[in-house]
Each structure stands twice: as structure tokens, then as C-alpha cells.
N, C-alpha and C positions, 0 to 999 in steps of 0.2 A: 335727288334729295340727299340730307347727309345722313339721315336712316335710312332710307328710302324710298322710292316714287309710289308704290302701293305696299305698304307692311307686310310681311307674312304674316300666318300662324306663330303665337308665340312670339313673335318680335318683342323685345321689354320694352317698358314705358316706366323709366324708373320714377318720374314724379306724379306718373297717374294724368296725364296732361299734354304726351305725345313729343317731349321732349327728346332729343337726340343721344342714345346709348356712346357713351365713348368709353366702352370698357376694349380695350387690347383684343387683336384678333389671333386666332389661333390657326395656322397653317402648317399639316402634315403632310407629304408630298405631294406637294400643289394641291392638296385638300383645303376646301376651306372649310375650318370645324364648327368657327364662331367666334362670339367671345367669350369673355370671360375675365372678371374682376382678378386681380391679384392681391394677396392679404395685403394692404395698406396698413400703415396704424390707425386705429381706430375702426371707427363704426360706418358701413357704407348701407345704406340703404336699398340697392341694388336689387337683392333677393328678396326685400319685403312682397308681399302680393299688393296689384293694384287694384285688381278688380273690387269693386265697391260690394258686390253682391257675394263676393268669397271673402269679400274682410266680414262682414255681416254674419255667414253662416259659420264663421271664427270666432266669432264674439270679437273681433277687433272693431278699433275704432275709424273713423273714417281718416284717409289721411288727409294730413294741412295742404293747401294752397299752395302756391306759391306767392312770394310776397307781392304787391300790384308793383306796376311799372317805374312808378318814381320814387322807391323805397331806397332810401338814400344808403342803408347799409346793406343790403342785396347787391346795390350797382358795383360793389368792389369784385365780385365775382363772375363769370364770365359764363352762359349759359353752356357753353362744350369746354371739355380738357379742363374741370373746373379745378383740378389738383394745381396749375400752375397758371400762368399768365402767356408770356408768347416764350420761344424756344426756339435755337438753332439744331440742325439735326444734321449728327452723322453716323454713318453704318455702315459697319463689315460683314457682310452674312456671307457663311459658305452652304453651299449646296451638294447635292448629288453632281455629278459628272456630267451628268447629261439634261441638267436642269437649268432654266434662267433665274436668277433673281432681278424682284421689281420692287423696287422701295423707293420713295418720294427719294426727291433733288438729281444732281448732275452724276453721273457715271462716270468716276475717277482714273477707277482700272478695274482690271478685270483678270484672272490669270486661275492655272490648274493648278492643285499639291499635291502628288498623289490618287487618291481616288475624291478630291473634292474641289468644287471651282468657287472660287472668291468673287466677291462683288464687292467695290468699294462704291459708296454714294455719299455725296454733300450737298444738303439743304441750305445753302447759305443765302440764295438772291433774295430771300424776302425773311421776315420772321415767319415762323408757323404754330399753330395750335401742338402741344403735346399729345396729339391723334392722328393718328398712322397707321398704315399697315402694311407690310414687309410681305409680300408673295413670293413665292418658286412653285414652277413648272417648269411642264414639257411644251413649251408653246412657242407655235409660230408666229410671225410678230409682221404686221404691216407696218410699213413707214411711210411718212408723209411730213410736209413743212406749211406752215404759212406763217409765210416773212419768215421773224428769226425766231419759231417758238416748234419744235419737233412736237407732231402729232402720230402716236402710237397706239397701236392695237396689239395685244397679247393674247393669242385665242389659241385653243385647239383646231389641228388642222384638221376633227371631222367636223369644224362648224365656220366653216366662211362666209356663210350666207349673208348676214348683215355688217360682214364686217367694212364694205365700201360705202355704204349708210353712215356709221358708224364715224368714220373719217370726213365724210361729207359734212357731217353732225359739225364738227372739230371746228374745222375750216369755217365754214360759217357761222356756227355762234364766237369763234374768237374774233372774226370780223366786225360783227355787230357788236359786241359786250364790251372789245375794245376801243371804236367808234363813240358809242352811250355811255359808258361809263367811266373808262378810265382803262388805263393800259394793264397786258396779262402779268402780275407779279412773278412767272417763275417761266423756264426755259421748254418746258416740255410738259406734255398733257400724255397721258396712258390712259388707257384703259383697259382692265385687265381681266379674262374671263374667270368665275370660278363655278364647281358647278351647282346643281341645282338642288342644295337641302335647303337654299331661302331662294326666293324669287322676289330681291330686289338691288338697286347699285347703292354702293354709299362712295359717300366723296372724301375725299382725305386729300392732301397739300397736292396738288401736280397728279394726282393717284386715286383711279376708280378701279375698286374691285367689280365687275358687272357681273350678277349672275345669266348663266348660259339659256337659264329658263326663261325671263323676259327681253332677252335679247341678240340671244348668240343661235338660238336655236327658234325664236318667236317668227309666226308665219302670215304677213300683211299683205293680202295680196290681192284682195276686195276694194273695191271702190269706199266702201263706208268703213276700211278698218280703220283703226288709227293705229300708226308708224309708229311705234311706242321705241323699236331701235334708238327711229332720231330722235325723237320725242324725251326719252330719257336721257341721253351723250347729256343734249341741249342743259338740260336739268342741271345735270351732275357738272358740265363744264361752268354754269352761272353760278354754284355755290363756292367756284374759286375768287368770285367778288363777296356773294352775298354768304357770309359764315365764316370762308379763309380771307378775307379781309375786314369784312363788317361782321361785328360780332355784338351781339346783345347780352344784358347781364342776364345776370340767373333771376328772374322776376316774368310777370307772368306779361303774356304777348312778345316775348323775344325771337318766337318761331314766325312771328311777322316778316322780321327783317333777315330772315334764310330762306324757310322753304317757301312763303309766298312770293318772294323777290325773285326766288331763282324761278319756281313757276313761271311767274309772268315773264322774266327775259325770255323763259325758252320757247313761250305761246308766241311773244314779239317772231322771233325768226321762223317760230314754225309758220303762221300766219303770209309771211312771206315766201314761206315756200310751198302752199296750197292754196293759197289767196283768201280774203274774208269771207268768199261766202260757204266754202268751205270749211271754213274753223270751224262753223257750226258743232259740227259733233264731236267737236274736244270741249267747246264748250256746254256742249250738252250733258258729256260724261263729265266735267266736272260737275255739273246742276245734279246730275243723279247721282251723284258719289256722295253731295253732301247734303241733300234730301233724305238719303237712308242713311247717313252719319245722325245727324241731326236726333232722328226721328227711336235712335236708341240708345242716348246719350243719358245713363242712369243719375248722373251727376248734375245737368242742367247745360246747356248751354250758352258759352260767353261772348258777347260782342268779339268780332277782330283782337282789336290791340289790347283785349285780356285772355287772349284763346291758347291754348297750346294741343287743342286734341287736332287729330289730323284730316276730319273731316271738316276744318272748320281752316285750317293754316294753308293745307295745302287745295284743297276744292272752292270751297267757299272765296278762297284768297284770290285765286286766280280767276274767278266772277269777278271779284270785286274792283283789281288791280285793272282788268280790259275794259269795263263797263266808264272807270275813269278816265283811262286810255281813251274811249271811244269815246267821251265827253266833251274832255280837254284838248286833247291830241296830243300823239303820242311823245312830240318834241315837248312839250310844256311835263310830260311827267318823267320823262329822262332825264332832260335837264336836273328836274328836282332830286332824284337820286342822285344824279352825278355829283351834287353840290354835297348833298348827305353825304356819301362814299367820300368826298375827297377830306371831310369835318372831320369823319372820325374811323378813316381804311387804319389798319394794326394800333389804336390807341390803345391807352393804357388806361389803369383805371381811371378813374369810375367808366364805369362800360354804357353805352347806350342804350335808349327803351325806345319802346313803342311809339310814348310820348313825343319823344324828338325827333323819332322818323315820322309821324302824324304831322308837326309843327312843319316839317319841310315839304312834303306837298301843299298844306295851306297855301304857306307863303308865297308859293309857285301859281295859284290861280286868283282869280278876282272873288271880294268878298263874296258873290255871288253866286257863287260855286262849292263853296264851302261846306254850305250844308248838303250835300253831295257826298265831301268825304265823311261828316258824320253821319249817314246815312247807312255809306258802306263799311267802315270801320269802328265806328263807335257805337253803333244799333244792332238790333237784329230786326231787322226790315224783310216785309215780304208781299207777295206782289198777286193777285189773281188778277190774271188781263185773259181776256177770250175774243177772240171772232165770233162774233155772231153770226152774220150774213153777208153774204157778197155774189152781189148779182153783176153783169153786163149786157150792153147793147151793143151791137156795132153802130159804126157813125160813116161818112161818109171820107172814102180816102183809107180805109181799112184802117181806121183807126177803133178803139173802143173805151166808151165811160162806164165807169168802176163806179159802184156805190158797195161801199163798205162800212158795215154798225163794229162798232167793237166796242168793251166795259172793262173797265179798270177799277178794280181796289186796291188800297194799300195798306197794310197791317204792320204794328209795333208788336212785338213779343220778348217776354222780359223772360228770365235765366232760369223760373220755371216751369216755361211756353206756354203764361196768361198771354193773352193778344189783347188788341184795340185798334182799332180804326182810325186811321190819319187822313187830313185832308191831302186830295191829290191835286199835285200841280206841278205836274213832272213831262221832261220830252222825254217821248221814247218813240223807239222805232216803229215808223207804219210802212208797209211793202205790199208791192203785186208784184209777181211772179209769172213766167211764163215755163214751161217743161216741166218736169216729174223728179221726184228725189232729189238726188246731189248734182243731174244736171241742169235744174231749174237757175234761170237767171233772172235776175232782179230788172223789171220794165220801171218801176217806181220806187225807190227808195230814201227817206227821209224823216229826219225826227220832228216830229208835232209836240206841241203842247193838251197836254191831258187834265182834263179834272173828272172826279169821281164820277160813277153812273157810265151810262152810253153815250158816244160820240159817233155820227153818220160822217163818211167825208165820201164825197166827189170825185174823183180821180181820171184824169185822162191818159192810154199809154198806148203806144204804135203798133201795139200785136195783142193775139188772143192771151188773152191771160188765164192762167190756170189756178192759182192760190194766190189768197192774198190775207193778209191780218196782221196783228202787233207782237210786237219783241218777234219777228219770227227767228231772230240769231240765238236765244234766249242769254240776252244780257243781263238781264234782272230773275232775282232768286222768285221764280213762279213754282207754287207746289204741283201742278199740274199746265205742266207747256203743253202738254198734246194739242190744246183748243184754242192756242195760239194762231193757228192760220186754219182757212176752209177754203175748199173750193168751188172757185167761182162757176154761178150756175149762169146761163145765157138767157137772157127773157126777151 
């Protein structure tokens, strides 16, 4: 993410809304310190407090909004690096002797003075956001190529563990993102360790500082963890489209078109490298990451394309993004980015909203469909489906018929979580199951048409079955998945 894949402690939110900090980083030998605003003219709002319940016991007022999506004079400003528009970049930093420097662009030269070593670098192959960050350490450095783009790792050599992850990461998301969306704007992708006073990566032009905490040092080695290595590379490598190419104005749902976008490309590749029934439990941890977002959100909660907090851009986003995916299919919503990316990759003002990334999925499916994407971006829609019961017989030919009840609801909730009941008439996933946990494989899988109350279905499948119920991938925001699938009993 270009803050972050999970915020730390203290992470700022300088609009109150989960927006992207791009204040300057500070690095003291090979320390990463932070950031930190530099006195500007004028007045930055930076250090104001965002918490609503500490402006409160200040006697302060709440703070404004951000302006909605199609505010025509907001769109002249650019949601990251809002001091400038785009920027070529170049840099001479010297170092310690025995240190590397790592700054976005190409590596011109390089040479010693005395007790201090130069690095010359030029950001020329594309424009860039005035947000950067310039590293030196002590670090050993893996190399690696796909095609003509150098993929690099910059780590401490007491932490190699992920770093062949980490490369693996590279290589394939620049295949696929390259593939979907449009070719990689610059020569070289790094990734750079720092250590752990935050635990998380941010993305800058060609240039991820990764902290050592979620990555360099992080231990996946369970069947049910998640790869959060590749998982984040994947992240950080999509915001070199979705943010250092596509960029939104400063207006509210601009974190649409970065941290949801880069989500979903990196769930796309990861999906293929553990296959779907697997992804389950990244889609799971997104459903529980933005279930307890949600559920503490003192300020109210806002549909998609007006959101900028991060339970809602980054979790909620990437529900929403695969759930389309899994709708439409996935060529029908790549396509549709790739048409968006190519409209409006490094434009100038007026900058892009929510709005016009919304208008280009539409376009991309049949009227039919539509209300689908308003569903997942324009609502806050929510879902109670359970398994009820689910019995078997055996049949002859060891074969077995499935009788499965299951009950769906669906609920509207507005921004300050009143609900209502909608009618249902939605496909969603109905499955049986045979094996246990993450080895269980799918004997039945298929989406039905649902309307509200309980539905019985029938089911025939060529082996014992062990679970069976609805959404069991949990594609749809259910406050309680657990009762999504039972197991079947034998009568």
C-alpha cells in the first residue's frame, strides 16, 4: 500500500479518513526514523489531531470532510505529493563508506571521496509524484531480471528468509500487471529493508522501503498462514500502476483507485498461486479486518467511492473488487481498468475520482449487472446467509444425494448503521465439500439464484461429502460467516 498494508500504532491520517501521509522520510544510518513535514509556507494540517473523541475532549471542532468526488475545484489537486503535480527526479547523495544508497531511478555512477561514496540516480523514464524516499545502509542486495525491468532486494544479511519470496513476488506480479494492465513505467523495482519501529511497506516511484517486521523477518510456515512476504511485494509492486500512474484528486473515495486497485491486482496473482479455494482465508481476513473496522468507526461509515478510512479501502475493497471478479470474470474487469489506466496513467489536471473509475466498470458489463456494482461500491450492503441443515444418503454406484436448507438476508445500512431489509435476488455460492479444513475439495460448486427466507436444494456428488452451505468462500460482507457451512450428517 502507499501507507501501508496494515497501519501501525500512530501511523497519521492527516485528513481523518485514511488518506496517504507524504510527508519526507528521514533516514539516519540506514535508520528509518519516519517522517516528518518540513516548514512549508504556510499552514499544514499535518499535526492537527484526528481522532474525533481527542478533538472532543479539546473542545475542538470536528474536522471537514473531504470534498465528495465530482467537486470540480478539489479535482485540480492530486490526492498524494499535493504540493506539486508530476516531477522529474534527480539525486546525488553520499554516504558512509561502507554503506549503499537507494533512491528511485537509474544508477548513473557511483564512486568514493575520501571517507564518503557517492550515488548518482535519474528518474527520467516516466514522470513521478514528488514522493520519495532516498535509503542508505549496510545491505546485501539480491538481484534478479524479468525481461528488461531489474528486480531487487536490499536486506540485511541476518534476514534472508523471505527474501526468494520476495523476488518470486516481483517476477510475477510484473508479469500479470504487465499482461492486465499496461506496461511497467520504469527500469527497476527494489525493495528495501528498514527496521522495525513501524511494521509496514510504502511504495514510492521504482522504491519500497519494506519494514523487517512484516516481512524480512515474518514466519509463514502453517498451512493457514498467510504469505503476507508475497502478499505485500504483490501490493506494493500494483501501486506502481494504481497511485504512480493513476492518481485521484484530493476528494473523497480517491483511495479507491490505489489501495483497493492495488489490493485486488495482488489477491489476482496471489489467487493463482494458491488457487481459489484457498484464497479463502485472505478473503476471510479481509471480511474480519473490516467487520471490526466497521464496527468502531466513531464517525459513521461511508459507501466505497466516498471512503478513505482503511477498513473500508483496503478490506472491504478487496471483498468487493473479487466478489465482481467472481461475477463478471476476471477478463471483463481488467479489461475495464486497463481502458481506465490507459484514459488517464500520469494526466494532468483535473485529476480523476471515484466517479469515473465507477463509470468504467459499468460500461464494461451488461445493464444487468450494474446493480451489482452499486451494491458493492455505492451501498453498504450486508448479508446474513446460514446453513441450516445438511443431510446424506448413499445411492447406488457410491454415489450420494445432498439435501441442503440454507437462509439468506440482505440488509441496507446508511452512514449511521440504521439497517433495512432488501429484497433478495442474488446468485451466490452453494458448495459440498469433501475433507477437512484447507484440504477439503469442492464435489459441488455453483452459484444459485436466491430469494429471501430458506431455500432446500438437492444435490448429487461422487463421494462422501463432509460440509456443505453458502458463500462458503465468504465473498459477500456476512457479519457472521462462521454458519455459512455445516456438516453433513448421514441418514
Amino acid at each position: 500500500m502507499l501507507s501501508s498494508l496494515t497501519p501501525g500504532p500512530g501511523d497519521p491520517d492527516p485528513e481523518g479518513e485514511g488518506y496517504e501521509d507524504d510527508r519526507p522520510e528521514l533516514v539516519y544510518n540506514g535508520t528509518f526514523l519516519g517522517r516528518q513535514y518540513f516548514p512549508w509556507i504556510g499552514y499544514s494540517g499535518a499535526g492537527e489531531l484526528t481522532d474525533e473523541d481527542a478533538r472532543r475532549r479539546h473542545g475542538l471542532k470536528p474536522r471537514p470532510p473531504l470534498p465528495p468526488p465530482d467537486d470540480a475545484a478539489a479535482a485540480y489537486t492530486k490526492a498524494i505529493a499535493r504540493d506539486a503535480d508530476w516531477i522529474t527526479l534527480k539525486a546525488t547523495v553520499s554516504t558512509s563508506a561502507d554503506q549503499v544508497v537507494v533512491a528511485p531511478g537509474n544508477l548513473q555512477r557511483e564512486w568514493v571521496s575520501g571517507s564518503r561514496r557517492h550515488f548518482q540516480y535519474d528518474m527520467s523514464d516516466a514522470p513521478v509524484h514528488d514522493f520519495y524516499a532516498i535509503v542508505s545502509g549496510r545491505y546485501t542486495v539480491r538481484r534478479a531480471r524479468w525481461e528488461d525491468t531489474a528486480a531487487e532486494v536490499y536486506y540485511d544479511p541476518q534476514h534472508p528468509y523471505n527474501v526468494d519470496r520476495m523476488i518470486d513476488a516481483v517476477k510475477k506480479g510484473l508479469a500479470y500487471y504487465s499482461t492486465a494492465f499496461g506496461p511497467y513505467p520504469f527500469r527497476q523495482f527494489r525493495v528495501v529493508e528498514f527496521p522495525r519501529y513501524g511494521n509496514y511497506a510504502q511504495a514510492f516511484p521504482g522504491t519500497v522501503p519494506y519494514s523487517e517486521g512484516i516481512g524480512f523477518i515474518a514466519h509463514a510456515t502453517a498451512e493457514d498462514d498467510l504469505d503476507m512476504p508475497f502478499y505485500v511485494t504483490l501490493h506494493e509492486l500494483a501501486h506502481q500502476w494504481w497511485a504512480h500512474q493513476v492518481v485521484g484528486s484530493l476528494t473523497q473515495g480517491s483511495s479507491l483507485m490505489s489501495e483497493t486497485l492495488a489490493q485486488y491486482s495482488a489477491l489476482m496473482v496471489m489467487e493463482k498461486e494458491v488457487g481459489p479455494s484457498n484464497l479463502r482465508m485472505y478473503l476471510r481476513h479481509e471480511l474480519d479486518r473490516y467487520l471490526s473496522g466497521r464496527s468502531g468507526d466513531t464517525r459513521g461509515e461511508r459507501p466505497l467511492f466516498k471512503s478513505g478510512a482503511t477498513y473500508a479501502v483496503y478490506n472491504k475493497g478487496t471483498i468487493a473488487m473479487y466478489a465482481l471478479k467472481d461475477a463478471v470474470g476476471e477478463a471483463t474487469v481488467n479489461g475495464a481498468l486497463r481502458r481506465y489506466l490507459e484514459a488517464t496513467r500520469f494526466q494532468n489536471p483535473p485529476y480523476t475520482n471515484s466517479l469515473e473509475f465507477l463509470a468504467y466498470l459499468k460500461a464494461a458489463v451488461p445493464e444487468s449487472q450494474r446493480g451489482l456494482i452499486e451494491d458493492l461500491f455505492e451501498r453498504i450492503i450486508l448479508y446474513d446467509n446460514r446453513a441450516l441443515e445438511a443431510t446424506c444418503v448413499e445411492k447406488p454406484g457410491g454415489r450420494f444425494a445432498v439435501s441442503l436448507k440454507v437462509g439468506v438476508r440482505k440488509l441496507q445500512a446508511d452512514e449511521v448503521g440504521r439497517e433495512q431489509p432488501l429484497p433478495v435476488n442474488d446468485l451466490i455460492d452453494i458448495g459440498v465439500f469433501a475433507g477437512s479444513g484447507l484440504k477439503q475439495r469442492p464435489l459441488y460448486f455453483e452459484k444459485r439464484r436466491l430469494t429471501e427466507g430458506e431455500t432446500m436444494f438437492e444435490i448429487e456428488v461422487g463421494e462422501r461429502p463432509t460440509t456443505a452451505g453458502i458463500d462458503p468462500y465468504n465473498k459477500l460482507v456476512d457479519r457472521r460467516s462462521d454458519d455459512n457451512t455445516i456438516t453433513v450428517t448421514k441418514r
